[in-house]
C-alpha angles and dihedrals in degrees: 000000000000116000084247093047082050088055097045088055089045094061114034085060089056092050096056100034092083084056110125098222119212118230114239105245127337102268091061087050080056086053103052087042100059085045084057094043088041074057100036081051097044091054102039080047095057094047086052092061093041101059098037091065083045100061088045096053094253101118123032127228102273102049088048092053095051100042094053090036084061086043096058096037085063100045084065101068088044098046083041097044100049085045091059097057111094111221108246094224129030086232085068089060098092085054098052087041091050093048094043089053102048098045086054093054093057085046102061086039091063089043088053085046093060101038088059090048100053083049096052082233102162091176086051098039083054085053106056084036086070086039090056095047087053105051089044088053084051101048083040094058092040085058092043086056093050092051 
């Protein structure tokens, strides 16, 4: 490939990266939204584990804080990617409203996390550990909706 045909390339996929791309009909809309909450759910999960062996001395500081560093770098592109899909139909906005919620719930649970963490704050690391129960009983209802 030339070095113009390269630019042209180049550039035609920047213009249309930014694209919001519909989703085909609303059950695949369904579909893509119970793949964000299985993630939502895999990483909330995680920083549920993570925290309660921190609060009984079983991880350090450290490990705690990368682990639930990594946790909360993933919640972001899903949280980014689900967001991105247009509902096909204005009836699937309560959906894409309730998903994108509840994704940023557990995200700001597994920040808090951290941050406790970080602190040594063991009040505030309880705290998001209840935080971080609730927003995985939500995602996990709202699975349990989309079948």
């Amino acid at each position: 490939m030339s070095r113009r045909a390269g630019l042209v390339v180049l550039t035609a996929v920047l213009l249309t990266g930014g694209c919001v791309t519909p989703a085909p009909d609303s059950g695949a809309f369904r579909q893509n939204a119970r793949g964000a909450v299985e993630s939502g759910i895999s990483e909330t999960s995680t920083a549920v584990l993570v925290v309660r062996q921190t609060l009984h001395g079983r991880l350090t500081g450290p490990v705690s804080d990368t682990a639930l560093s990594d946790a909360e770098d993933a919640m972001g592109p899903i949280e980014d990617s689900f967001g991105k899909v247009q509902p096909p139909h204005a009836s699937d906005d309560a959906l894409r409203d309730l998903v994108g919620g509840q994704l940023g719930d557990a995200e700001d649970a597994i920040a808090d996390a951290r941050i406790a963490t970080r602190r040594d704050d063991e009040p505030a690391l309880r705290q998001a550990l209840k935080d971080l129960t609730a927003a995985l009983a939500a995602l996990h209802k709202t699975q349990d909706d989309l079948g």
